[in-house]
Z-matrix of the N, CA and C atoms (Angstrom, degrees):
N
C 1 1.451
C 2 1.515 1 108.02
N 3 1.097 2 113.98 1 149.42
C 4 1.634 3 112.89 2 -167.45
C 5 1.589 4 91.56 3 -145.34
N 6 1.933 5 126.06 4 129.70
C 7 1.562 6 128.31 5 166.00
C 8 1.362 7 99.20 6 -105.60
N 9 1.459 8 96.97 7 132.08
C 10 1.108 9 107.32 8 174.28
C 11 1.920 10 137.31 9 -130.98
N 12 0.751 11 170.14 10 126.93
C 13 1.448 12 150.98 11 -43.72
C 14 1.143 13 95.95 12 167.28
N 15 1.423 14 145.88 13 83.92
C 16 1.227 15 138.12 14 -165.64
C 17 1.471 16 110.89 15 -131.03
N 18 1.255 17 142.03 16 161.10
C 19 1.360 18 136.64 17 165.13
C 20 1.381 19 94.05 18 -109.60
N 21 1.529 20 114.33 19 161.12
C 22 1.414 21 130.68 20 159.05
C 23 1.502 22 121.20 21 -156.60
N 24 1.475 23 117.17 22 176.24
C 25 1.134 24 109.54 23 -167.16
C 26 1.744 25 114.06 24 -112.79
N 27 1.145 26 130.06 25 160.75
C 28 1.732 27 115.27 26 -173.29
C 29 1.801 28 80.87 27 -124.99
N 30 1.638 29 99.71 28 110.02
C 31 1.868 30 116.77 29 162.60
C 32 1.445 31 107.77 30 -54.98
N 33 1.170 32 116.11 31 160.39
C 34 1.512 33 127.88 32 -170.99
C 35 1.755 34 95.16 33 -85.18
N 36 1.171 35 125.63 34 29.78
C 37 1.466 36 118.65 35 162.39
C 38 1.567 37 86.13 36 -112.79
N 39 1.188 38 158.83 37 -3.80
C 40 1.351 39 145.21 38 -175.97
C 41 2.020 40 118.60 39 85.80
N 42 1.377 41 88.40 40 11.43
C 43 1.905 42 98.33 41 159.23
C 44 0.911 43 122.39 42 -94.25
N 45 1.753 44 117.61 43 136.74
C 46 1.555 45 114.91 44 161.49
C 47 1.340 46 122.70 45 -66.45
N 48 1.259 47 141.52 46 136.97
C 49 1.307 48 150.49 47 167.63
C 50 1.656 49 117.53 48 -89.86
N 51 0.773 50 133.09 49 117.36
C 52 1.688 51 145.64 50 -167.51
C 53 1.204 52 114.04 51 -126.83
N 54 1.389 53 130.27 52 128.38
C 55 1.040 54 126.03 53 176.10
C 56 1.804 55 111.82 54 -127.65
N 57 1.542 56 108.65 55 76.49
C 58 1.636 57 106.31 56 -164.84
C 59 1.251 58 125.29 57 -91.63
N 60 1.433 59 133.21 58 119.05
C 61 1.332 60 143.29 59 -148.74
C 62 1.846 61 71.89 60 -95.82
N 63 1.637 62 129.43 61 141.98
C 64 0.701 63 145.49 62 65.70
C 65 1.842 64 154.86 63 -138.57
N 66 1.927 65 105.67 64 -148.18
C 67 1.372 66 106.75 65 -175.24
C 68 1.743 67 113.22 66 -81.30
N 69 0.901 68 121.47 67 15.88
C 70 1.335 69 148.84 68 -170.84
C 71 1.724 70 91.60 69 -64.35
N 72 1.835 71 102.47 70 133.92
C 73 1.569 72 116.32 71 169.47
C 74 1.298 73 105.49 72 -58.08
N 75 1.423 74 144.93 73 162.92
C 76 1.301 75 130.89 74 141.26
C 77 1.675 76 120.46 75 -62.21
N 78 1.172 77 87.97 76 151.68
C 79 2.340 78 97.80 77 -173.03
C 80 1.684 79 102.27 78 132.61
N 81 1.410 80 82.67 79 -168.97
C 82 1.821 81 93.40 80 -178.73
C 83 1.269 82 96.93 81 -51.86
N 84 1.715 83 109.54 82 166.80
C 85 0.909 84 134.00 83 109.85
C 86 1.854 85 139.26 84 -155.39
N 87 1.562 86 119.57 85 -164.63
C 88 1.265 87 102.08 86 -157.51
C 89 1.985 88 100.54 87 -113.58
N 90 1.109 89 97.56 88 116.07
C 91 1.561 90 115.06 89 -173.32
C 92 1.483 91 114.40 90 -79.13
N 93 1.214 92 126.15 91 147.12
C 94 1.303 93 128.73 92 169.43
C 95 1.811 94 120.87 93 -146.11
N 96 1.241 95 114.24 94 91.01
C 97 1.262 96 111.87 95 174.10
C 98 1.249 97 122.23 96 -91.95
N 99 1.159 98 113.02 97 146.70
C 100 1.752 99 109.09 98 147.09
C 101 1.520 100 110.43 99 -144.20
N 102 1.627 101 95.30 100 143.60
C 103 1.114 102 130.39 101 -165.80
C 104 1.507 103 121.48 102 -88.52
N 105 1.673 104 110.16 103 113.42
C 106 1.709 105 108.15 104 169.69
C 107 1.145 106 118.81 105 -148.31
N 108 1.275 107 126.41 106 136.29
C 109 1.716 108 117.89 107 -177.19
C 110 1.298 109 106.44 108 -74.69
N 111 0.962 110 141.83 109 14.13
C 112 1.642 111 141.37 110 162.71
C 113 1.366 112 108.82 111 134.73
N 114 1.391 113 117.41 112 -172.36
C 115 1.326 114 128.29 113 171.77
C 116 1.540 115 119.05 114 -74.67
N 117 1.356 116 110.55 115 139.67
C 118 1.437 117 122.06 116 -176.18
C 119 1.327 118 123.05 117 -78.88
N 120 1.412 119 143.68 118 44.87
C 121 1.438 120 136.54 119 -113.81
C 122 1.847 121 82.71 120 -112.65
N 123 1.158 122 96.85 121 146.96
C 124 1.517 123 113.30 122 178.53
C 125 1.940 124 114.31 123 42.88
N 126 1.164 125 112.46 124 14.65
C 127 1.427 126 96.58 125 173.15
C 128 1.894 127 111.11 126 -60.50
N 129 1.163 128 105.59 127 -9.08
C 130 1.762 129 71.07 128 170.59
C 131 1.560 130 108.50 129 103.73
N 132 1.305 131 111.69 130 -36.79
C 133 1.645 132 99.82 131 -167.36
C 134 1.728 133 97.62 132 -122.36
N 135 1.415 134 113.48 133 167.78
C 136 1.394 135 139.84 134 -152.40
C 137 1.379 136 99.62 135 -123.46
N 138 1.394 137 107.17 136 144.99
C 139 1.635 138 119.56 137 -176.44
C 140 1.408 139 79.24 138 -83.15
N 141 1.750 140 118.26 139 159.04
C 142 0.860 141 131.59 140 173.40
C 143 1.687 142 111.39 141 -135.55
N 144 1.061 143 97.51 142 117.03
C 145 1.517 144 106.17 143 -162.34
C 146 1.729 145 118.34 144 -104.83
N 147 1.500 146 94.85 145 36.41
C 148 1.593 147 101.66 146 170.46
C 149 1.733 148 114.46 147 -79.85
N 150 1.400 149 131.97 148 6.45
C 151 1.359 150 121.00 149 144.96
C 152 1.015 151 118.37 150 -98.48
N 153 1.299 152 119.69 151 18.78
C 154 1.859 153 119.68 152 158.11
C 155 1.171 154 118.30 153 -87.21
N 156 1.339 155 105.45 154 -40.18
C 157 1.536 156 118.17 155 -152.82
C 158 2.141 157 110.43 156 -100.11
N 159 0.939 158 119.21 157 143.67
C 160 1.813 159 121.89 158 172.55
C 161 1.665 160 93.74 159 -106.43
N 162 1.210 161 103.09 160 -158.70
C 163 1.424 162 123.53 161 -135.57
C 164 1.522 163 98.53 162 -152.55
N 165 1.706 164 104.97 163 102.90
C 166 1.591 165 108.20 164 -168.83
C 167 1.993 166 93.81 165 -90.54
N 168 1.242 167 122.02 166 156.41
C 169 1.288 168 121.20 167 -144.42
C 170 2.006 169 80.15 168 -142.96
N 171 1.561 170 122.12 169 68.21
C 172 1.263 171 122.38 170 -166.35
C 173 1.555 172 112.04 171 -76.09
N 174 1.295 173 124.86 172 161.91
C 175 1.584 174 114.77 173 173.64
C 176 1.511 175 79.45 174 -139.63
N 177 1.571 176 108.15 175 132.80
C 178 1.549 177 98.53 176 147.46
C 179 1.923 178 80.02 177 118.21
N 180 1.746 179 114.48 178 -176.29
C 181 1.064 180 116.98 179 -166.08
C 182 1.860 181 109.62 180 -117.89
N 183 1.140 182 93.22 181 92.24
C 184 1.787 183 106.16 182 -160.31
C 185 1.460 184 102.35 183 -43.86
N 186 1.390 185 122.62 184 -56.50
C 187 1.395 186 111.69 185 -178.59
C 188 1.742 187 112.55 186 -55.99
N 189 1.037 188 147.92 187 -43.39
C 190 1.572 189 135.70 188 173.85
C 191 1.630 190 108.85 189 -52.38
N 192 1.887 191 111.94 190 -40.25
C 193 1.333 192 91.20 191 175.06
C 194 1.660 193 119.05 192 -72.40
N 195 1.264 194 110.01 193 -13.48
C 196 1.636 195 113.05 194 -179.40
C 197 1.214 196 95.15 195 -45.08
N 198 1.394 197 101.00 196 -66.46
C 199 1.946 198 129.86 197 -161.79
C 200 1.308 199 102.57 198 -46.54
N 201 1.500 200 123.55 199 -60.97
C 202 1.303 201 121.03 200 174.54
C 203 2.076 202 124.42 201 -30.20
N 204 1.891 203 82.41 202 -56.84
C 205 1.702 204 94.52 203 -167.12
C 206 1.264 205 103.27 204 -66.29
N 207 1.283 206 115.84 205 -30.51
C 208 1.736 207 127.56 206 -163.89
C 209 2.398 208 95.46 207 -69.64
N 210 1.236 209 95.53 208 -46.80
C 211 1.862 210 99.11 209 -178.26
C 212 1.705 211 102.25 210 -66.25
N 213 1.275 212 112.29 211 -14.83
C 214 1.531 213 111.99 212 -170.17
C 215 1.559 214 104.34 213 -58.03
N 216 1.352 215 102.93 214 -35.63
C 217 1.772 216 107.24 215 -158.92
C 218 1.495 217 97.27 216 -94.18
């Protein structure tokens, strides 16, 4: 298996264009891209990860139980 690091270009019909140099037999093989127009640098906004996360529903004073679990060790 060989990763490889390539740039390419997307033609104004909406195809990627690739041009991949390798040592590869001729025949199949099994491809894996993923796709990004670059890095997002300073846009400003935050992933928001409220479909990851639930909703702890606490009774009682969470920091003493920290304190508690934390003296356990």
């Amino acid at each position: 298996m060989q990763v490889l690091k390539v740039k390419g270009e997307v033609g104004s019909d909406g195809s990627l264009h690739l041009d991949i140099p390798t040592q590869l037999s001729p025949g199949p093989v099994e491809l894996v891209v993923v796709l990004g127009s670059g890095p997002q640098v300073g846009n400003g906004s935050k992933y928001d990860f409220t479909d990851l996360s639930g909703k702890l529903s606490w009774q009682g004073d969470a920091v003493a139980v920290q304190r508690k679990l934390r003296d356990e060790w």
